[in-house]
C-alpha positions as CSV (number, residue, x, y, z in Angstrom):
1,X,92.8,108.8,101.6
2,X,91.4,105.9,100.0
3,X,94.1,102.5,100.5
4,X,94.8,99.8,97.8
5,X,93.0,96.8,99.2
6,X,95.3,93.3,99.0
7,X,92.5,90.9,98.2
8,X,94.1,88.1,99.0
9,X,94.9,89.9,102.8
10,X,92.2,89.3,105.1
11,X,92.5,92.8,106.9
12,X,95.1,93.3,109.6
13,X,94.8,91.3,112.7
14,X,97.3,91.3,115.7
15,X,100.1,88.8,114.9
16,X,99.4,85.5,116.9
17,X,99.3,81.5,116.1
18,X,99.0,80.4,112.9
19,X,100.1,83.2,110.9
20,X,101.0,82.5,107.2
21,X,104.8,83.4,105.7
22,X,105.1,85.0,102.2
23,X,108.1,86.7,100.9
24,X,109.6,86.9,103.8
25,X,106.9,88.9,105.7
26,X,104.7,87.2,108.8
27,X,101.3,88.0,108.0
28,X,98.3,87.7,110.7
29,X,96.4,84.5,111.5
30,X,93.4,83.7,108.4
31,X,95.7,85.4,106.3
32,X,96.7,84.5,102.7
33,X,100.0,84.1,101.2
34,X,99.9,86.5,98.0
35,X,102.3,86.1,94.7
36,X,104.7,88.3,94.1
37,X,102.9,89.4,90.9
38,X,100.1,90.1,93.0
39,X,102.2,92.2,95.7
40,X,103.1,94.0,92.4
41,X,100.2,95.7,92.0
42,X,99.4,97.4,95.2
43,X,103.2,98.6,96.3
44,X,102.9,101.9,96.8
45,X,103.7,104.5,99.5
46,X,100.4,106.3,100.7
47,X,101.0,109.8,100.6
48,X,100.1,110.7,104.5
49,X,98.6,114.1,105.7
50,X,100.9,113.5,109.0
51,X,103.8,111.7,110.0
52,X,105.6,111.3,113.2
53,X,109.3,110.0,113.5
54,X,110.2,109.0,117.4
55,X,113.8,108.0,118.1
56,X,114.4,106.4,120.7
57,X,118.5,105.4,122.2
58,X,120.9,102.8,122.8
59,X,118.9,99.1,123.2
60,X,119.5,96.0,121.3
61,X,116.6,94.6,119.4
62,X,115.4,91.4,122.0
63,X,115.2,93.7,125.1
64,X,112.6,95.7,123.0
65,X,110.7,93.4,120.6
66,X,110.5,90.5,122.9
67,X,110.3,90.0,126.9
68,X,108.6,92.0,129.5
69,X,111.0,95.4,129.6
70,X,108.6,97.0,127.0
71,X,105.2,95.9,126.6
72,X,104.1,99.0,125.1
73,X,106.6,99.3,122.4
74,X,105.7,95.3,121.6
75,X,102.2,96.4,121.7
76,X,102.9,98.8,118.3
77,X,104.7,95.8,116.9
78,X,101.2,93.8,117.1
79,X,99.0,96.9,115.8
80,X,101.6,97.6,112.6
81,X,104.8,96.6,110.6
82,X,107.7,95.1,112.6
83,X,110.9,95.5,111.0
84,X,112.8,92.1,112.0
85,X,116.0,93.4,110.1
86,X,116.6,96.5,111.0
87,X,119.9,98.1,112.1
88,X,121.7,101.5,112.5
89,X,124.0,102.4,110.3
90,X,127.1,103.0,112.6
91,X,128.2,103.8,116.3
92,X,127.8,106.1,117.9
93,X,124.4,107.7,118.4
94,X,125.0,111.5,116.3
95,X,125.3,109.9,112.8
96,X,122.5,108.2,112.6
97,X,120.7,111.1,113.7
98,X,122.0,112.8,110.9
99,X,121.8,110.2,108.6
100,X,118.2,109.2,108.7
101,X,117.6,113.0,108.6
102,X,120.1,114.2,105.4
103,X,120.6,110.9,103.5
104,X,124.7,111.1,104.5
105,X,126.5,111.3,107.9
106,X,127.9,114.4,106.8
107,X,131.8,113.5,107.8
108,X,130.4,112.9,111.5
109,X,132.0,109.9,113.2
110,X,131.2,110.7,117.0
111,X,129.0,112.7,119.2
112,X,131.0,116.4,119.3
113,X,129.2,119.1,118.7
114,X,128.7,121.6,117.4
115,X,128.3,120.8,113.8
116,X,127.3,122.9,111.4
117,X,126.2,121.7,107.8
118,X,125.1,125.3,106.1
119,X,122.1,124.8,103.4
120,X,123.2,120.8,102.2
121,X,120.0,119.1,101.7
122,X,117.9,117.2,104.2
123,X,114.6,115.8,105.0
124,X,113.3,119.7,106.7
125,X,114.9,121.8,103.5
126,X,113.0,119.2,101.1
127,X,109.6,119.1,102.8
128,X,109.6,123.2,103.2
129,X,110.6,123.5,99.4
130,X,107.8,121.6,98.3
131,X,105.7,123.9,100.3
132,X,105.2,120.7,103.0
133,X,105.5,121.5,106.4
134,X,108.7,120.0,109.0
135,X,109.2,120.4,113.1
136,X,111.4,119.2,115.4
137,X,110.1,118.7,118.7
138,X,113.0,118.0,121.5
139,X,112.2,117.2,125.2
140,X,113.5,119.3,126.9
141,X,115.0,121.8,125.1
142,X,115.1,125.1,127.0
143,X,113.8,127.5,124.3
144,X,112.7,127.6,120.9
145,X,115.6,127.6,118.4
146,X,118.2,126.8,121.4
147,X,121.4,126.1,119.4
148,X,123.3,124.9,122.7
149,X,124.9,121.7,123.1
150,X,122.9,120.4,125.6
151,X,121.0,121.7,128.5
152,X,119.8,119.2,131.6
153,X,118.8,116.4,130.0
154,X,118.5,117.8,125.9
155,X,121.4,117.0,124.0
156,X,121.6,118.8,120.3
157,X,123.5,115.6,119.0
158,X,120.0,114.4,118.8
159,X,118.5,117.3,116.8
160,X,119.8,117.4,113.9
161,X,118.0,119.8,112.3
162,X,119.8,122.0,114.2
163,X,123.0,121.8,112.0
164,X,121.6,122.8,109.3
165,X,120.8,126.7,108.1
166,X,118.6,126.4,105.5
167,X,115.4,124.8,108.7
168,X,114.3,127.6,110.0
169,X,115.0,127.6,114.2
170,X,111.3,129.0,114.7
171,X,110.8,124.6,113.6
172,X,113.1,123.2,116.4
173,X,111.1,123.7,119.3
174,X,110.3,122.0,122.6
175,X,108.0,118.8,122.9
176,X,105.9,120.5,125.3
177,X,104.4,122.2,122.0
178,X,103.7,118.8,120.6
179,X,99.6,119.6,120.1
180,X,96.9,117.8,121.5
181,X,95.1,118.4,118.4
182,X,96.9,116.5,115.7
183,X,95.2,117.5,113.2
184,X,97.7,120.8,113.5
185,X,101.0,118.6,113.0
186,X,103.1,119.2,110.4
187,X,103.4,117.1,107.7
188,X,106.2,115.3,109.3
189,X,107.5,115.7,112.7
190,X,110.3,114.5,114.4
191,X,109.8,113.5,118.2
192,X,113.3,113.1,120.4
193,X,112.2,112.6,124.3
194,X,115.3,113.5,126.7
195,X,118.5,111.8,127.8
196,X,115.9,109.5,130.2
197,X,113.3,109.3,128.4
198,X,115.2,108.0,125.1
199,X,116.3,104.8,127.6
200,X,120.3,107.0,126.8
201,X,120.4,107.3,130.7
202,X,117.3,105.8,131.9
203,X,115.7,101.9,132.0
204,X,113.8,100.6,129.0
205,X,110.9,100.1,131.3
206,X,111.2,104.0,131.8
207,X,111.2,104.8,127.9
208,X,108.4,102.1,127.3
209,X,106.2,104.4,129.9
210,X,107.1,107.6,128.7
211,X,105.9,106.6,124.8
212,X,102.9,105.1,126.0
213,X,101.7,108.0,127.8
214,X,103.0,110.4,125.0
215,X,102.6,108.8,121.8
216,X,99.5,106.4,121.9
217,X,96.4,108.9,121.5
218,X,98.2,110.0,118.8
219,X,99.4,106.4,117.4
220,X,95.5,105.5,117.7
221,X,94.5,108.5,115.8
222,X,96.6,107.8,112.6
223,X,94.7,104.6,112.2
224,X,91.4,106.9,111.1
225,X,93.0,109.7,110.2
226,X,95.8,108.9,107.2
227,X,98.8,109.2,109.7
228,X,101.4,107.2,110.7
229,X,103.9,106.8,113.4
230,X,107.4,105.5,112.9
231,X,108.9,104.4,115.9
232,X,112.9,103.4,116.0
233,X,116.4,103.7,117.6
234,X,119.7,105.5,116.7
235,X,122.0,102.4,117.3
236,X,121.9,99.1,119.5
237,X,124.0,99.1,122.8
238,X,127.4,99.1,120.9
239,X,127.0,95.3,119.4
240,X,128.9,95.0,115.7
241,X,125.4,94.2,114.5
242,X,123.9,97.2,115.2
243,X,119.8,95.7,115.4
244,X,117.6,98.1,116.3
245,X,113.6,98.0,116.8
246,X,111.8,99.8,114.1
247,X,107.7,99.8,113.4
248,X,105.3,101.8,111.5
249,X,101.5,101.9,112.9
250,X,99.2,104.0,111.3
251,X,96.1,103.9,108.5
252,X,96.4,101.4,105.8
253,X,99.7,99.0,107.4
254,X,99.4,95.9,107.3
255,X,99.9,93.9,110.7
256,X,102.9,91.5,110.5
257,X,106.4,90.7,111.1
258,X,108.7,92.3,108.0
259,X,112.0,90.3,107.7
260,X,113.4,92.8,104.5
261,X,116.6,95.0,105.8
262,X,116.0,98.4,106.9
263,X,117.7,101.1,107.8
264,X,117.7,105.0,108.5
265,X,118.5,105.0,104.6
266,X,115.9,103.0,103.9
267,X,113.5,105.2,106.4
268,X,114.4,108.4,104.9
269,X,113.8,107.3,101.0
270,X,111.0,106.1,102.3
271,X,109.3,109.0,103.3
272,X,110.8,110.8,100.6
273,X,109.1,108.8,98.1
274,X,105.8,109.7,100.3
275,X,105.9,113.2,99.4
276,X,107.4,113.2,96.0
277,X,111.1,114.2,96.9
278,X,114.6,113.6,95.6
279,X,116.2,110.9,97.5
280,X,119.4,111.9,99.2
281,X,123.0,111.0,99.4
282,X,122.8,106.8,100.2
283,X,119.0,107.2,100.3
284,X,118.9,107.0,96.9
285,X,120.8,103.7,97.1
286,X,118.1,102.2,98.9
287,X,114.3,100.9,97.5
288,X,111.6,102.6,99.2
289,X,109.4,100.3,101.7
290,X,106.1,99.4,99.6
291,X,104.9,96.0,101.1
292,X,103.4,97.5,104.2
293,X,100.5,98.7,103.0
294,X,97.7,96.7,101.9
């Protein structure tokens, strides 16, 4: 896919001294600061051929964007976007599951389960009915289309897909089918590693490993091959401000520090707007991210 070039952005560089302010965005050392009316010509969301969503549990924003708990997750900060304002949109961790994936937290206000939503829209139903392609892949889980509670260390609070009828279960399956070749991925994935793995039950330092081993062939193959990786958390560890760690690397982002507010809202119309869908419930109260991309 051919990019819109920002000529007055000298390419994307990893963040470091030096680095020039505009519009509230941290851009890379030797760049330019660019007008507004100059941003307004090459906002747009890039329609990618794949996308991959990882969600990740339960840290506050400093412990993951700053210090030496998680190099590799500060790493994909340097090499994309880095959401400085970005929070969850409530305690505890199922509804914001649910709400990045259906624009709404359905009535959830706590982890039971099971929950069942029948055929009210969401991100799966929307990509599949604009003959797009969805998955779900869950460490862990013990079978394809499992509809259990939770099962060693799966928990279905963090699939929500699950809840609702109208994705098929043949699209929630384990992430040991996560392919090698990504060129198979679906259009947009969803990637939930385990109770441990997620940092839930398990050390950041243990969540930073697990993504760098699992995620960074394929977070080095988006860059060449019109892909993306979104990396974020549910919820913070139970502060009332709720900050969260939230990047995008892939082809065509440009490198920086992004101080707008995001949320999963925010997320969801994003990649809505992607792919041409209707934005949901209070994704449709949110502006789609288009400064990213240069």
């Amino acid at each position: 896919m051919r990019f819109l070039k920002m000529a007055a952005v000298a390419g994307a560089f990893a963040l470091g001294a030096g680095a020039v302010v505009a519009g509230g965005v941290t851009h890379p050392a030797g760049a330019q600061a660019v007008t507004p009316a100059e941003n307004a010509q090459v906002r747009a969301v890039p329609r990618y051929d794949h996308v991959v969503v990882a969600l990740f549990e339960n840290k506050n924003y400093p412990d993951i964007a700053s210090g030496s708990k998680a190099p590799y997750f500060q790493s994909l900060a340097g090499q994309g976007a880095l959401f400085t304002q970005s929070f969850g949109v409530t305690h505890p961790s199922q509804p914001n599951y649910i709400a990045l994936f259906s624009g709404s937290q359905q009535g959830v206000t706590g982890d039971s389960c099971p929950n069942s939503f029948g055929t009210k829209g969401n991100l799966g139903q929307q990509l599949l009915d604009a003959n797009l392609t969805f998955k779900g892949y869950s460490e862990g889980l013990p079978s394809t289309g499992y509809t259990g509670c939770g099962s060693g260390r799966y928990a279905r609070k963090h699939a929500p897909w699950t809840n609702f009828s109208n994705v098929p279960a043949a699209l929630q399956v384990p992430f040991s089918q996560f392919p090698t070749d990504y060129g198979k991925l679906p259009t947009v994935s969803f990637v939930v590693p385990d109770m441990c793995d997620d940092m839930h039950d398990c050390s950041i330092g243990t969540g930073d490993s697990w993504t760098k081993s699992h995620l960074d062939s394929y977070a080095q193959w988006a860059k060449s091959h019109n892909s993306l990786l979104i990396t974020s958390f549910d919820e913070d560890n139970f502060t009332s401000v709720n900050q969260i760690y939230t990047s995008f690397v892939g082809q065509g982002v440009t490198a920086g520090k992004y101080a707008e507010k995001v949320d999963h809202y925010r997320i969801l119309r994003t990649l809505e707007n992607m792919y041409g869908l209707p934005a949901l419930g209070q994704a449709a109260s949110r502006e789609p991210l288009t400064d990213i991309w240069g």
